[in-house]
Each structure stands twice: as C-alpha cells, then as structure tokens.
GUTORTI-387862 format. One record per residue (C-alpha): residue in one letter; z, x, y. Coordinates in steps of 0.5 Angstrom, whole numbers, plus 500, padded with zeros to 3 digits. Example, Ala and Ser with C-alpha at 12.3 -4.5 7.8 and 13.67 -1.06 7.14 Angstrom:
# GUTORTI-387862
A516525491S514527498
***
This chain:
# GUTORTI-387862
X186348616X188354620X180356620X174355618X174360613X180358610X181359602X176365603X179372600X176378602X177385600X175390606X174397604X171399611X175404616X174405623X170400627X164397625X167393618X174392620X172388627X166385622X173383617X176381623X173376626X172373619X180373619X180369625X176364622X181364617X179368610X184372607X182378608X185384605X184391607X184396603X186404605X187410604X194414602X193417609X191410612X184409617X182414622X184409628X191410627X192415630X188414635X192415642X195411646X200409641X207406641X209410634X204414631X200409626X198405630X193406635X191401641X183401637X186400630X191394633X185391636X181391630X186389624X190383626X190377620X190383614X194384610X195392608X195395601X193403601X190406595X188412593X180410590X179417586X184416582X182411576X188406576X187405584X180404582X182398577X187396581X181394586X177391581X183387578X182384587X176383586X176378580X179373585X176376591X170372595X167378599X167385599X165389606X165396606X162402610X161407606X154410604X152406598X152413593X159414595X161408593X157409586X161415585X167412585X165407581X165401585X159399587X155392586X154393579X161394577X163388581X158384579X161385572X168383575X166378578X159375578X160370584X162376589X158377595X158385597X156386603X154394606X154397613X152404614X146409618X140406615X136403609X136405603X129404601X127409607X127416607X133416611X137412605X143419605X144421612X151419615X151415621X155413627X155410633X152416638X148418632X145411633X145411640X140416640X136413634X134408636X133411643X139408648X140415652X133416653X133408657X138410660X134416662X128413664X131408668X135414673X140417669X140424671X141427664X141422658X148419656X151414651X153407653X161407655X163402649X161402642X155398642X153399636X159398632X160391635X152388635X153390627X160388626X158381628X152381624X156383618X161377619X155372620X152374614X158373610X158366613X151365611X152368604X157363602X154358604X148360600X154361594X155354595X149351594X147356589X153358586X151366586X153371589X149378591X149384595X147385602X145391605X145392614X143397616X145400622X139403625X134397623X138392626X139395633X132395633X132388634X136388639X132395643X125393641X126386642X126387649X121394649X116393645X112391651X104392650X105395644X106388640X098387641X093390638X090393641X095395645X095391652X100397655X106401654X112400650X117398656X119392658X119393666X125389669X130392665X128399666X126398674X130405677X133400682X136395677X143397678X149392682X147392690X152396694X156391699X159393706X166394701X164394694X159392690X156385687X151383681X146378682X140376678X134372683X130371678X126364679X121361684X127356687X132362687X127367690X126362696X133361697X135368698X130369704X132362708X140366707X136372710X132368716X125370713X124364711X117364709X117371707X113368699X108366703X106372707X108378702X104378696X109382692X114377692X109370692X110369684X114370678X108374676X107378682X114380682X114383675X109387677X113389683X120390681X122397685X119394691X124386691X130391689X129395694X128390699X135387695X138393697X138394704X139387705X146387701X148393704X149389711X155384708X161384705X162382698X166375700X161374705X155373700X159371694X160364698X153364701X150365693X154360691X152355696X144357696X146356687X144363687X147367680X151372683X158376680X163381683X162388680X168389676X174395674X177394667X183392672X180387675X178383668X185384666X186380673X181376672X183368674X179364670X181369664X188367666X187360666X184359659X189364656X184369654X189375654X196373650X202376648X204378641X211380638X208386634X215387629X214395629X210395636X215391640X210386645X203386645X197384648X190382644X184377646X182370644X178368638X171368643X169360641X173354642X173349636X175342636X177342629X179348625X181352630X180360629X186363631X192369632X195368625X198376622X199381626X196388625X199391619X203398618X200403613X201399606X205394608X203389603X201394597X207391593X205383594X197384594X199389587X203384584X198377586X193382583X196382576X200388576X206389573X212391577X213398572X205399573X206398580X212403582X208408575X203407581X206409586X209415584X204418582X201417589X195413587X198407591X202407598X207403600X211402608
***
C-alpha cells in the first residue's frame, strides 16, 4: 500500500485553502483525489511568489498527489461530466456555500442519485440551521467571529489583529479530512453514504470556547468567561541578554527547580503567591513578571542548558529562518526536495506522522491548470469526440 487511503477517489470542488489542504491531506494518505477547477483555474495560482505564473507558493503547498481537470460548472455538459466523476467516486469535498452548489445543480440530492454510497462533505461560514446559513465567510471574518483579535486585545495588543497564519483554514481542513476518515469507515459497516456539513465558526468555537468559557460554564456563573493563563498580558517569550526564549514552568516540581536556578531556593514557602498550582492561577501577571526580570539577566544558551538540566520545558524563540534551519527538522527530513516538471527543484513538507506500515507519502506533484482533463474525462466515460466537442466550446480546459 502507498497509504492508508489507497483505493479512496475523491472528487475535490473546493479552491483556496480551507478543502484543498483538507484534500491534501487525504491525498497523502494515499486517495486518489481529483481536483476539479475552474477554466481560469483556483485563485492561489497567482498568488506571488511564483516561478511561472500559475503556480503559486500556496497553491503548490497545498495541491500535490491531485490530478487536474478544469471545468466550467455553469455549462450543463461540464455538470454532467461531474456527475459521470462521481459515479465512481468515493467522497465529494467542496467549499461553497451550500445555495451555490444547488444552483449548479450538484448538490447532495443530485449526487446521491449518481451515487447513493458517496459521502458529501461541506465546508463553509456557518450552520445552515442558524440565521447565518447565507453569509460568506473567510478566514478574517471568522477570526473575528469567533472573537480572535479581540484575545489578542485583551491579552496587550495595542489594537486588535489577526493571527499571522491562516489558522482557521487549517483547524477546519483537518477536520475535514478526519471526518471523511470517520465517514468511510462508517460507509464500511454500514454500507451508506451521507452528507456532512462543518461549518467554520461552530468548529472554531470549540477550539476558543474550550479554553474561555471559564466561569460561564456553571450555572450559575462562578465567574467571567476567560481562562487567565492564556489571556495573562505578561504571557509572551521572555527576553534573553541576546534574544528571547519560551518557556512554560508550570508544576510544583518545575516551579521549585527554577528558583534553586535562581539561588531563592525556598522562595514556595516564604511567598504565597507562588506556593501552590492554585495560588499561581490566581497570580499569574505577578510569577510572569517576576519570570521576566529574572531571564532578562542570562544569555539564551546559558539558560537553555540550565533548563535542560533542571528538566524545565524551554524552546529558543524562533524566525521562519531558524525553522528552515532547524537540526532536528533536518535529521528526520522534514523539508525535502522535489523535481517539479514546469517548476523545476522544489521544497515541501513531510506528511506530519510516522507509520509503520502504509506510509503516507509525496506521490504527485502539484499539477498545472487541466493537466489531466483529457485522462480524468475519458476514465470518467467520455468519448474522445465528446471530450475535444467539450473543449472547444470552452466548457472544458485542457494544459
């Protein structure tokens, strides 16, 4: 086997980031994932830096093991050139809003008559059983839905921001790609396919809620919503003498290590504030302050070897540089290299989780703008005439 997903075909209408890392992720597993574009081809193509145009650094980061076929979804022979896919097909991802997906006559519905075992799986903004259903949603929208520059505020910003990665995006991917997982494994006892929503702004919740419901999760309320260690102002990498350095003292055991390193060595029993997990929870500007001035007086060698000796968790702060750099990512082969045919030597990431038998891998690389329509039209039944009638009207593109 090349993957745990091997024998899996999934026909992926999303674009951007959000279904395309989710299909990406199932295609380093090992399904066969075909990703169905638009004649003008996904938006991240052009996204700058690029060797050629076409073939942008997030849409190479994010498309490798698919094949390309590019259609033209408002034309009624590209629409059933679709449904002739998804006769054969295992999984259908897309990242549309739902409506959009029934005017183009492709919703769960029309492919369930297709192919009743499919499994349709929808991303977008928000539930459809909400007064929300409609809105669009990307990922600064939802940032801010679900409260994140607002955190960020409270926690010292000067002026709320987003995070500096596409958080969102990728949380959700990831729970695309497990509940296509889950789902065929259902189809397997059960011999049924079926629709999944996941919405975007319910699932973040999880993830920010999770951690700040705080004293809103009794009732009655025991206090604010907020959990306090992660929205402390103080809570930030410690400057060094030469840098800065993240370290996370967080147990009875740790807390007494760390003053022994500083020569206050009963410091738990004469202060209060730090003399128990509970006391610290209600103190945590005062320990980090304290944290502070006292890292500021070493260089960040000197007290990375004197953490590691105390066995107290502690990590250099890091520049996007420094992790490309990085030993350890450099021992086990986590950035590789890749003879891409149009984009010449390229450099992409490791499948995230080691296995000991069918190993998820690098199998195909991110493909042009309808590489494959030809080969995916004809597996899918096309003629050849039908397919060439196809492309000169422009319902099809071909590379």
């Amino acid at each position: 086997m090349s993957g745990p997903l091997e024998g899996v075909r999934v026909l992926d209408l999303s674009t951007v980031l959000m279904g395309p890392y989710a299909t990406q992720i199932l295609g380093d597993l090992g399904a066969e994932v075909i990703k169905v574009e638009s004649p003008e081809g996904d938006v991240t193509r052009q996204l700058w830096p690029y060797r050629n145009p076409g073939m942008g650094h997030m849409f190479m980061n994010v498309n490798r093991n698919k094949r390309s076929v590019a259609l033209d979804l408002k034309r009624p022979e590209a629409r059933d050139a679709v449904l002739a896919l998804a006769r054969d097909a295992d999984v259908l991802v897309y990242n549309i809003r739902p409506a959009a997906m029934a005017r183009l006559k492709l919703a769960y519905e029309d492919l369930r008559e297709a192919n009743p075992r499919i499994i349709y799986v929808g991303a977008f903004g928000y539930s459809q059983r909400g007064p929300y259903a409609d809105k669009p949603a990307y990922e600064d929208l939802i940032q801010g839905a679900i409260g994140l520059p607002r955190l960020f505020q409270e926690q010292g910003a000067e002026a709320p921001h987003y995070a500096p990665i596409n958080f969102v995006d990728r949380a959700v991917g990831q729970q695309i790609a497990g509940a296509v997982s889950a789902a065929l494994y259902c189809r397997e006892k059960t011999g049924k396919g079926q629709r999944i929503d996941i919405p975007m702004f319910e699932h973040m919740l999880v993830m920010v809620m999770g951690e700040h419901l705080g004293g809103a999760g009794f009732e009655p309320r025991v206090g604010e919503p907020g959990y306090a260690r992660i929205l402390a102002k103080e809570r930030r990498p410690f400057a060094t003498t030469d840098g800065y350095i993240c370290i996370l003292i967080y147990n009875d055991k740790q807390w007494r290590a760390f003053f022994e390193l500083i020569g206050r060595p009963r410091m738990m029993d004469e202060d209060a504030r730090f003399s128990t997990a509970a006391a610290r929870s209600r103190n945590y500007a005062d320990a980090n302050r304290m944290l502070a001035d006292e890292i500021a007086k070493r260089a960040t060698a000197d007290w990375l070897e004197a953490f590691e000796r105390a066995d107290i968790p502690a990590q250099r702060m890091n520049g996007l540089e420094d992790i490309l750099a990085d030993p350890h990512l450099e021992a086990i082969g986590y950035f590789t290299e890749h003879e891409h045919p149009t984009e010449g030597r390229i450099r992409t990431m490791a499948v995230p989780s080691e296995w000991s038998e069918s190993e998820p891998g690098y199998r195909r690389h991110a493909p042009g703008l309808g590489e494959h329509t030809r080969e995916v039209l004809r597996e899918a039944g096309l003629g050849a005439e039908a397919i060439e009638s196809m492309l000169a009207s422009g319902a099809a593109k071909a590379a």
